[in-house]
Each structure stands twice: as C-alpha cells, then as structure tokens.
C-alpha positions in Angstrom: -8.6 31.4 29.9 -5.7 29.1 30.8 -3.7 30.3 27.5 -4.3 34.1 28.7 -3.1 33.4 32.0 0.2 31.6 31.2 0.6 34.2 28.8 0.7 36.7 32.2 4.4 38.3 33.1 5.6 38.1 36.7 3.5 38.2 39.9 4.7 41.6 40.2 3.6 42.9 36.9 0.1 41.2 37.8 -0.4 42.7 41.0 0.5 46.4 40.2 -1.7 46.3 37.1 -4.3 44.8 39.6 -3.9 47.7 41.7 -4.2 50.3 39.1 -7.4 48.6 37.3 -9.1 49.0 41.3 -8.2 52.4 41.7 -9.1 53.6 38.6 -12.8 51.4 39.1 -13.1 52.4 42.5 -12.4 55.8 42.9 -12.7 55.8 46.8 -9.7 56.5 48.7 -5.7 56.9 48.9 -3.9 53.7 49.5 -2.3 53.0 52.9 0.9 53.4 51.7 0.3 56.7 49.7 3.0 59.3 51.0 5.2 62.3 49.4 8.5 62.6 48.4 10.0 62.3 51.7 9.1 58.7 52.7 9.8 59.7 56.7 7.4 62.6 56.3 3.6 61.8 55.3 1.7 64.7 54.7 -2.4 65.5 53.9 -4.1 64.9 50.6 -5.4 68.2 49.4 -9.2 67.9 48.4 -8.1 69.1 45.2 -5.2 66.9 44.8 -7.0 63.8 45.6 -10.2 65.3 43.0 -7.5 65.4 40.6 -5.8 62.4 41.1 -9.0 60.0 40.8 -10.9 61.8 38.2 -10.5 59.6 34.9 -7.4 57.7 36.2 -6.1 55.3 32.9 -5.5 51.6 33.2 -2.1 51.0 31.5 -3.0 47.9 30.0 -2.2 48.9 26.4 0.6 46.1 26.1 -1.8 43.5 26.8 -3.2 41.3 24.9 -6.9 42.5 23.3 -8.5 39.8 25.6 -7.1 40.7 29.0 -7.8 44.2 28.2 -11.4 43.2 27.8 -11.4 41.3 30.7 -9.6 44.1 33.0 -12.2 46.5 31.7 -15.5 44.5 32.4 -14.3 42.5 35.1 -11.7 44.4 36.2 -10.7 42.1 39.4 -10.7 38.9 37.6 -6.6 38.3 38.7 -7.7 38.7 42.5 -8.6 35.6 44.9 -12.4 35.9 45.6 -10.9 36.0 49.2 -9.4 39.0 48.1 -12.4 40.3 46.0 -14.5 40.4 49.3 -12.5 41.8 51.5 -11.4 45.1 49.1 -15.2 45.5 48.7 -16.0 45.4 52.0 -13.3 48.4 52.7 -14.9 50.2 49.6 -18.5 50.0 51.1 -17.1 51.1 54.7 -15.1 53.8 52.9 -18.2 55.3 51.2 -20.4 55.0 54.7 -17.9 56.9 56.4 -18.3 59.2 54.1 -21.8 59.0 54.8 -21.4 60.0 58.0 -19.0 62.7 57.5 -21.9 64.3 55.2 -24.4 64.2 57.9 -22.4 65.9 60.2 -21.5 68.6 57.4 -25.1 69.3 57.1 -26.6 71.5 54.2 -22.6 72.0 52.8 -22.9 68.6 51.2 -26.7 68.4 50.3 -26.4 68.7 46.6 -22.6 66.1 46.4 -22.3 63.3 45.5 -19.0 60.9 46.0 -18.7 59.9 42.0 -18.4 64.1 42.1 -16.5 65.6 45.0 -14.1 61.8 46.0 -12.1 62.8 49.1 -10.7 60.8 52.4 -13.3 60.6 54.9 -12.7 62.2 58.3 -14.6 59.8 60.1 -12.9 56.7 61.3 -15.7 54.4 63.0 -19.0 53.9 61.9 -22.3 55.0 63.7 -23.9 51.6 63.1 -23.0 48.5 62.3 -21.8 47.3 59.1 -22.6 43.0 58.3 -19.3 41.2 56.4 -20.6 41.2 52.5 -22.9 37.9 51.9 -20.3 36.3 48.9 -22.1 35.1 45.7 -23.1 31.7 45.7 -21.8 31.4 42.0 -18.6 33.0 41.0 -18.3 32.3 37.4 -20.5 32.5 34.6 -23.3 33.5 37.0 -25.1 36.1 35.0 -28.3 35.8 33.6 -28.6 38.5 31.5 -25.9 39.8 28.9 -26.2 42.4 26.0 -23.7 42.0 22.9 -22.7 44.7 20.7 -21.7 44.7 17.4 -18.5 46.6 15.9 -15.0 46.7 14.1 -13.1 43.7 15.6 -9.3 43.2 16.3 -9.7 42.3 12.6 -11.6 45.3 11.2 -14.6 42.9 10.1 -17.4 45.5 10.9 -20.0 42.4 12.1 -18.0 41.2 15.5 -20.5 40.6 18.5 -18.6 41.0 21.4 -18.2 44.0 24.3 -16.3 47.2 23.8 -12.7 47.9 24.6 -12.1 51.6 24.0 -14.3 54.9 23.8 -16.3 56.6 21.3 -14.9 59.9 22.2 -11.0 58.8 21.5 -12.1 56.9 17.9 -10.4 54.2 19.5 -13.6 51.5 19.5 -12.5 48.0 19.1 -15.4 44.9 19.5 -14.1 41.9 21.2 -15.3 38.7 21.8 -16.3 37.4 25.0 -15.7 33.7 25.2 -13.0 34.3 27.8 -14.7 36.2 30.6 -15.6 34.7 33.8 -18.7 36.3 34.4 -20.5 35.1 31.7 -22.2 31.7 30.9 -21.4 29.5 28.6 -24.9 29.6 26.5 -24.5 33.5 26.5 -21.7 33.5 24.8 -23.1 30.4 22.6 -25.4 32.7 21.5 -23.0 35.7 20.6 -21.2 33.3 18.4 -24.1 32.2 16.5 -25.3 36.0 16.1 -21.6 36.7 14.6 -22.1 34.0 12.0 -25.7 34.7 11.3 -24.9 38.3 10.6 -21.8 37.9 8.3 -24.2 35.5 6.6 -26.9 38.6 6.4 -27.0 40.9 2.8 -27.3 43.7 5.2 -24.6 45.8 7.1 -24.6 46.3 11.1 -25.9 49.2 12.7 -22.3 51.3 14.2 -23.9 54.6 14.1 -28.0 55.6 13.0 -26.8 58.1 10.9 -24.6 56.0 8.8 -27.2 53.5 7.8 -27.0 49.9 8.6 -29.5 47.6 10.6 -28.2 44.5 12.8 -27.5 45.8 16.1 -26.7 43.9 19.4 -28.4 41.1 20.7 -29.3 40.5 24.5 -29.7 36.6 26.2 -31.6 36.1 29.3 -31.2 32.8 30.8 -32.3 31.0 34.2 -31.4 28.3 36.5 -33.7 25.9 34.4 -31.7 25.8 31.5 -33.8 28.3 29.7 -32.7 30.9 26.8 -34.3 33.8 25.7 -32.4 36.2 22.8 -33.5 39.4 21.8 -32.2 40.7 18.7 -32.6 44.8 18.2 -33.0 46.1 14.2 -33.0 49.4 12.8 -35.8 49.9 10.6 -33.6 52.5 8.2 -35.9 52.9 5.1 -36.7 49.1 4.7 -40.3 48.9 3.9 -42.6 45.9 6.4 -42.4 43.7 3.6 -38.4 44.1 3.5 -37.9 43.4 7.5 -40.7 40.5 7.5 -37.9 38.8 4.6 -34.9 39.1 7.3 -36.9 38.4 10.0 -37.8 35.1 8.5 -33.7 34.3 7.7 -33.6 35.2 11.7 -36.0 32.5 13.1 -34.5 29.9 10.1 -31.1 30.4 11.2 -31.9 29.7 15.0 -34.5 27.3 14.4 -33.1 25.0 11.2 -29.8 26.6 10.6 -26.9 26.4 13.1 -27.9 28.5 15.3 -30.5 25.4 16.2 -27.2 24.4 19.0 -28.2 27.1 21.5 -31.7 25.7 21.8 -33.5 28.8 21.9 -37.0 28.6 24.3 -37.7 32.3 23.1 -36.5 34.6 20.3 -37.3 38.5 20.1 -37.2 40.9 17.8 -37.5 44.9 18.3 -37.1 47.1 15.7 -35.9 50.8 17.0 -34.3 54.0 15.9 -33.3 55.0 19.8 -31.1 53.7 21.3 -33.2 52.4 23.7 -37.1 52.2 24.4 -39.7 50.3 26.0 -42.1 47.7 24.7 -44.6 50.1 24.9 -42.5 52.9 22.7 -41.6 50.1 20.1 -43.6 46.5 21.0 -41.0 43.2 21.0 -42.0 40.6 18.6 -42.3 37.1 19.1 -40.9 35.3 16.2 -40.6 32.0 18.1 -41.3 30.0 21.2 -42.3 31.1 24.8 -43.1 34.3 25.1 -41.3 34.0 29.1 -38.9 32.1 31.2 -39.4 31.5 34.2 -36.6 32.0 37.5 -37.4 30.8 41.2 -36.1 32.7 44.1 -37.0 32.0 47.9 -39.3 29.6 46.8 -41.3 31.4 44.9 -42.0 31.2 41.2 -41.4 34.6 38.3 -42.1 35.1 35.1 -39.7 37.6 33.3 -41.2 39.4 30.0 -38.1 40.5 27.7 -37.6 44.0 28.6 -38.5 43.0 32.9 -35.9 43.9 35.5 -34.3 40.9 37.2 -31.4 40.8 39.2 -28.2 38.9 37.3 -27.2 37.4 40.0 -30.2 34.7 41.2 -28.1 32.8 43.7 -27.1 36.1 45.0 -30.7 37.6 44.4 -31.8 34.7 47.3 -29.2 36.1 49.3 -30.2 39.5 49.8 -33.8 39.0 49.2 -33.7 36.6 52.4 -31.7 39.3 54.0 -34.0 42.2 52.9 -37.2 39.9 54.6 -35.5 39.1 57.8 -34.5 42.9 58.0 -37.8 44.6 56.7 -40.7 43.4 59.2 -41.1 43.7 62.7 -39.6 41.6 65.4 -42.1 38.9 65.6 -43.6 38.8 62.2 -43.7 35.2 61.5 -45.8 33.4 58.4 -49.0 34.2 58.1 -49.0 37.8 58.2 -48.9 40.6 61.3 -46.0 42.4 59.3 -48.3 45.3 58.7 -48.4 47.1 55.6 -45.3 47.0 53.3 -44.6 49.7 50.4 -42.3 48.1 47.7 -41.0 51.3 45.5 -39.4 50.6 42.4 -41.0 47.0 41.9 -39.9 45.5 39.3 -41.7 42.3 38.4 -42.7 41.8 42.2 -39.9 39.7 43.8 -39.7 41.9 47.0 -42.8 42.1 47.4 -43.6 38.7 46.7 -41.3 37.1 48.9 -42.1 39.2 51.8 -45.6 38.5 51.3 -46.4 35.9 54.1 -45.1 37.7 56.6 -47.0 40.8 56.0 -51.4 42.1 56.0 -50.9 43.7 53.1 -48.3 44.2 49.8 -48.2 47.3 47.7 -46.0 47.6 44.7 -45.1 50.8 42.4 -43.7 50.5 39.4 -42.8 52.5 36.1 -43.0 49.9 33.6 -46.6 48.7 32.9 -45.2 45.2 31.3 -43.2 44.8 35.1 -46.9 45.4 36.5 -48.1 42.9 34.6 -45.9 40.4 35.3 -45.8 41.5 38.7 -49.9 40.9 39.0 -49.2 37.1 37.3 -46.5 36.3 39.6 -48.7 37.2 42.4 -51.3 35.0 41.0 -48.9 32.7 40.0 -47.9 31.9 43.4 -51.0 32.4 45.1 -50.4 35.5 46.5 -54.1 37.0 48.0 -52.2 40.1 49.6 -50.2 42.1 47.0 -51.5 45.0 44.3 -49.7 46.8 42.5 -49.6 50.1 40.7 -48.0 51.1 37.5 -46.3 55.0 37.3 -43.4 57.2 38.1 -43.2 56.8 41.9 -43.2 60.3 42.1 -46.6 60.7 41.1 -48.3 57.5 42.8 -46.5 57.8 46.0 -47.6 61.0 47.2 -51.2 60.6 46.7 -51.2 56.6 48.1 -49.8 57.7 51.0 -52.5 60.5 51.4 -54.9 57.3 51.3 -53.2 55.3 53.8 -53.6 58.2 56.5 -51.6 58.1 59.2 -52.5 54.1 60.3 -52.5 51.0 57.6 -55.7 49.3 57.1 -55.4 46.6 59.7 -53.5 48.8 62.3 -49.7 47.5 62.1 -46.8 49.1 61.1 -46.4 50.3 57.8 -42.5 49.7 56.3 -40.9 50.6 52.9 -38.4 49.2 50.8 -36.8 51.0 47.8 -34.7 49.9 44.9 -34.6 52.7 42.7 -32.3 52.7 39.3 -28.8 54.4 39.9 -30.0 57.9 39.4 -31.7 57.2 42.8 -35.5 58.1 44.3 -37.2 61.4 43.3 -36.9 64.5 45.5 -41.1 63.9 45.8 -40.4 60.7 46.5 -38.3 61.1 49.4 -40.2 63.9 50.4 -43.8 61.4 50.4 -41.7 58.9 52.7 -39.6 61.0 54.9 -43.2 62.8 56.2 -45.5 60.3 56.2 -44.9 59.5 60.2 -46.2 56.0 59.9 -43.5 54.8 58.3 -40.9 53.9 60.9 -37.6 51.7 59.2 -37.0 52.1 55.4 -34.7 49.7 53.5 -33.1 51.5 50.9 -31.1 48.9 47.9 -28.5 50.0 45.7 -26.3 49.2 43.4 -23.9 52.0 43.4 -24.6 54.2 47.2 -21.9 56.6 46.4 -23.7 58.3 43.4 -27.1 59.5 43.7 -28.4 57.3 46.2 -26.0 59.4 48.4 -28.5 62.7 47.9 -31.2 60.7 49.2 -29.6 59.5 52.2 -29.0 62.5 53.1 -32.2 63.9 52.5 -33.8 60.9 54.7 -31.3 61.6 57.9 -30.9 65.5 57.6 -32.7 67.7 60.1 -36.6 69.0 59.4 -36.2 71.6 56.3 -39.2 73.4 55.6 -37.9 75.6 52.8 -36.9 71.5 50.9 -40.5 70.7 52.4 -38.4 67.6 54.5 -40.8 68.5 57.9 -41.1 64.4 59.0 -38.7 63.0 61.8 -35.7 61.9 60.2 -34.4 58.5 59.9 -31.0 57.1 60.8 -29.0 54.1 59.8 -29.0 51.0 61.7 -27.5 48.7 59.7 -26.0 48.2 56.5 -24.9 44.6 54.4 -23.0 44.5 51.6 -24.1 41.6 48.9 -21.9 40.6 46.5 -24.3 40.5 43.1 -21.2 41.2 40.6 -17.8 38.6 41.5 -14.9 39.7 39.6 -16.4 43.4 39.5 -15.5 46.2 41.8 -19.3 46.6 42.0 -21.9 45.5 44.9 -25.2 45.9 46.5 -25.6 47.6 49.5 -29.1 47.2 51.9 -29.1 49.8 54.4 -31.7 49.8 56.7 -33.0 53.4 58.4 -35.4 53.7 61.3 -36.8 56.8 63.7 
C-alpha cells in the first residue's frame, strides 16, 4: 500500500479524484459549491438535470494504476481521513432523511419512488427527529469477516486470477485483480485467495468465466472470526463431469489445503458446493464438508454464535456490538432491565438469532422469523447454546408467517407487556404483507427498522409505515413516526452504512 501511495500525483489530483469516486458512489446531492456559468448568479437544479447528472456518473480513474482502480472501486474512500469518512456519511444519511421527510409530506405522489430512482435536492432543511453522530467502527482495516473471490482474466490475461472485478460485463471490459492491497480485507482472506490462485493454475481443469462456455473452478468465499478461525468455501460447476470425476478433484482440493501449501492458511473448515446457478442455498445444492469443523464460532454482546457456511452475519463484529447494543438499549421499554419485563419482541428477518438473542434478558418472550431453514437452525442452537429459555423461532418468507402469528398473538402478548419489532430485511426491503401485518396489528407500538442502504427500497416501506390510513393499500393501523435515527458505520473506507431508525405511535 505504501508503494501505491507514493506512486499518488499531487494533493490536488488526489482530492478531485476523491470527490468524483463519492459522487459517483453516493448519488445524493449537489455539492455546496455547485453553481452555473455565471459564478455571481446561482440558480436551481432542474429535477431533470440533477436525474441526469447523477445517473451512472464515471470515475475517471483510467490513468491509474490497475490497483488503485480496484481499490477506488471497492473502497472507494480509502484516500480520505476516517475523520473525514464519518463526517461525509453522516451528511449522506441526513441528506437521505430529509428526503424522508420531504416524501411524507408529498403524500401518495412519492409512494411508489425510491431515491436510487428519482435522486433530487431535498426541500426540507431540518429534521423532524433527531439524528445520533454515526457510532465509528471499532476496526478500520482489515475488519471484514467474510469475503468472496472471483476468478477471471488478470492484468496478465492468465484466465485463473482470484481477485475482485475492475470493469463491467456489459462494456467487455472485465479485468480480475488481486486484492492484497485493500484495506478492508484481512490478511488470512487474502492468504487464502493466493493459495486458491496457485491451487487452480495447478488444476487440469479450466475456471468457470461463463456456464455456457464450460469450465469448473469458480470463486471461493472465507469466513473468519475474532478467534482466529477460517472457514473457505470453494463453489464448482458440475459441467458433464461424472461423481466419480468431481470426488478425483475434490480430493486434489482437501490435499492441497491440508498437505500441500495451502496447509499455511490453517484452514478450521473447508466447503465445497457444486452448482450450475449462480447462486443457491444449501438446501437447492447441499455444502459438503471435505474437512474440519463443520462451524466457527463469533461472540458478540457476550453471547456465543455459530455460523453454518451459507448463515448471515454481519462483516463487521466490532461494529455488529455496536449497533446491536444500540438496537437493545433502543428497542425495549424505559425500564426493562435484566431479567425480563420487555414484553414480547418480534425479530423479522433473523438471521442466525443475534438480535434476538442479545435482547433476550431483557424481554418475556423472543420470536424470530426467518427464510433460511439452516439460519433457523443455527438460530435454535445458539439459543441453546447460550442458554436462552425465551426465544423460538420460525422458518419462512415473512410474508407468510407474519400475518397469521400476529393473528395468534391478538391484540395483548401472552404475559400482558408491550409487544415491539425489529426488522432487518435484505436490501430489496420488507414485503408489502409484511408491512401491512405490522403497521395494523395495534399492539405494536415502536418498530426498529435496520438497513443497510435506506435510500432504495427500504424507503417504500417507510413510507408505507408513516403514511396516513389507506384502505384501498389495506394500511388501516395508526401510523408510526420516526423518533430517532443512528447511523453505524459497518463498512470504513466504503461510502456505505447502516442506519437504525426507530418509529413509534
């Protein structure tokens, strides 16, 4: 990294690339200084102008070298102070709750935007609600604990590079770089990568670029945790090999990481998945265990998780304990202490429990949804894991489980307290029936709602939580309103954060 950065040209160079790489990731808002021709005479950003201007915006980093070009496009603020880092995504998240606001007040104008489709300057200029500084990342470098590699044509044309993308399928332009120098990732991850690299250009058989050009190495994920732990997953495409064929390579697989080199990254757990989609699930295609542990184990709050190799986790575990405690402190009632009188708490979009889980002492009773039955599973062990008497939880499309649990609950929770939800759906947001099942179940007076990107889809369900009764959507509960948002910062040297934002009636 030191090499890269002497290689840098003047501060000035730096600092306008910098500027370009955040408004082209950003996508949020005109700088302060943006004015027309006649410097003496601002005038207003058309809507269509400003669409125009941040739709698809290029970073002009062409002249760079292949690795800062990586680096500008996966962490794309990796130049700025993490001072700096903070402060521009606290502006973005204000910037996209203003918008928030200025949605509200349009009404059912806006009820089917979102701000990734229709960006424009907000007309709003102070917040309803208060809006916390963004918690910073405990670890700023190398802090992920979960990394996928791909493999591709390198700077060098050798078709079996493991390494991230630089380029698009679309423009032809795909070029496979390696990853040693970026700051997000840790060291053994990109141990790992290497070793995959050698393995495969030690393989008889080509890498997978495209399914319908043949070809069956594809990329290889690492999971890792604060223990030391490594867990690699290494995804094949069957082709036309026959089971005797893939047992041969998979053999060559577990000998290289268990005898051969590979032996230096120490591997606790090593996957294989053979698939012809792009992506699927264990149950779609199962992961095999060709050696070691079948899970690691991570710690947050205290409390003890297994993750499985397909289980959501958040990358970030110092920064998972930092909104986790903030999500507990903000989710009960004043005056739930240890030892339960929280009520009933509803933890949408589960995962393997850790919500849940670690808001379990201060609540009567936990209930978990969840799509993915191995994230149920592992959910049900950490409970027991931990000791957890309290928690259940449900495996299906929240959509479908929601609406008829929340028939069962009636309009009081078993031991008479308050009932309280907390959601952290995918990107694509919650359900229509899922907001629908929350927003009219009366009971449920504050909702924390997590997210990882607020002005995409998550935005639609905002708005479909605060908006007046509807009874043509079906939306006939009170509505809610925000109270308080916090920024965390789960991604440093990425434009990207999570936002909690809390919504009570």
């Amino acid at each position: 990294m030191l090499l890269i950065l002497a290689g840098l040209r003047p501060a000035l160079l730096k600092h306008k690339l910098v500027n370009v790489l955040v408004e082209a990731c950003l996508c949020s808002g005109a700088k302060d200084d943006d004015t027309t021709s006649d410097p003496g005479k601002p005038q207003k950003v058309s809507k269509k102008k400003w669409r125009k201007k941040f739709r698809n915006k290029p970073a002009s980093n062409e002249h760079l070298p292949w690795e800062e070009r990586l680096a500008d496009s996966v962490t794309p603020l990796w130049r700025l102070s993490y001072y700096d880092q903070l402060q521009l995504k606290q502006k973005h998240q204000e910037r996209i709750l203003l918008q928030l606001s200025d949605q509200l007040l349009c009404g059912e104008s806006t009820q089917h935007k979102s701000l990734t489709q229709y960006p424009s300057p907000p007309r709003s200029t102070k917040l309803s609600f208060p809006l916390l500084p963004i918690l910073p990342s405990p670890v700023r470098d190398g802090y992920r604990n979960k990394s996928t590699f791909s493999v591709n044509r390198g700077v060098d044309g050798n078709p079996k590079t493991v390494g991230f993308y630089v380029g698009t399928g679309k423009a032809g332009n795909i070029v496979c770089v390696n990853g040693d120098h970026l700051l997000n990732m840790p060291e053994r991850h990109k141990l790992v990568a290497r070793c995959y690299q050698d393995f495969l250009r030690l393989s008889a058989l080509e890498p997978c670029l495209l399914f319908h050009d043949g070809g069956h190495w594809r990329e290889v994920t690492v999971r890792t945790n604060a223990a030391g732990n490594t867990m690699a997953i290494v995804y094949f495409h069957p082709q036309r090999l026959t089971p005797e064929e893939i047992e041969v390579h998979k053999s060559s697989l577990v000998e290289y990481f268990t005898q051969g080199p590979g032996v230096i990254c120490q591997l606790d757990s090593l996957y294989f998945q053979e698939s012809s989609m792009t992506r699927c699930s264990h149950e779609e295609s199962p992961y095999q265990l060709l050696h070691g542990q079948p899970h690691i184990h991570e710690e947050v709050l205290g409390f003890k998780f297994r993750i499985s190799a397909d289980a959501f986790f958040q990358v970030n575990q110092g920064a998972a304990d930092s909104l986790y405690r903030t999500v507990r402190e903000m989710g009960l009632p004043n005056g739930a202490r240890e030892g339960g009188g929280g009520g009933t708490l509803l933890d949408v979009c589960c995962g393997t429990g850790a919500i849940g889980i670690t808001m379990s002492p201060r609540a009567d009773r936990v209930i978990g949804i969840e799509l993915i039955q191995q994230a149920v599973e592992d959910a049900r062990h950490n409970a027991a894991l931990n000791q957890i008497q309290n928690c259940e939880f449900l495996p299906g499309k929240a959509e479908v489980v929601l609406p008829g649990l929340m028939e069962v609950l009636g309009s009081t929770t078993d031991s008479g307290g308050p009932l309280t939800a907390v959601v952290n759906p995918a990107r694509a947001g919650l359900h229509y029936r899922v907001i629908r099942a929350l927003r009219n179940h009366s009971s449920i007076r504050r909702l924390l709602y997590i997210s990882c990107k607020p002005e995409g889809e998550a935005m639609r369900n905002f708005r479909e939580l605060c908006c007046s009764p509807d009874p043509h959507r079906k939306l006939t509960g009170e509505a809610f309103r925000p109270t308080v948002a916090v920024p965390v910062d789960m991604f440093p040297h990425t434009p990207h954060c999570e936002l909690l934002l809390v919504f009570e009636r």
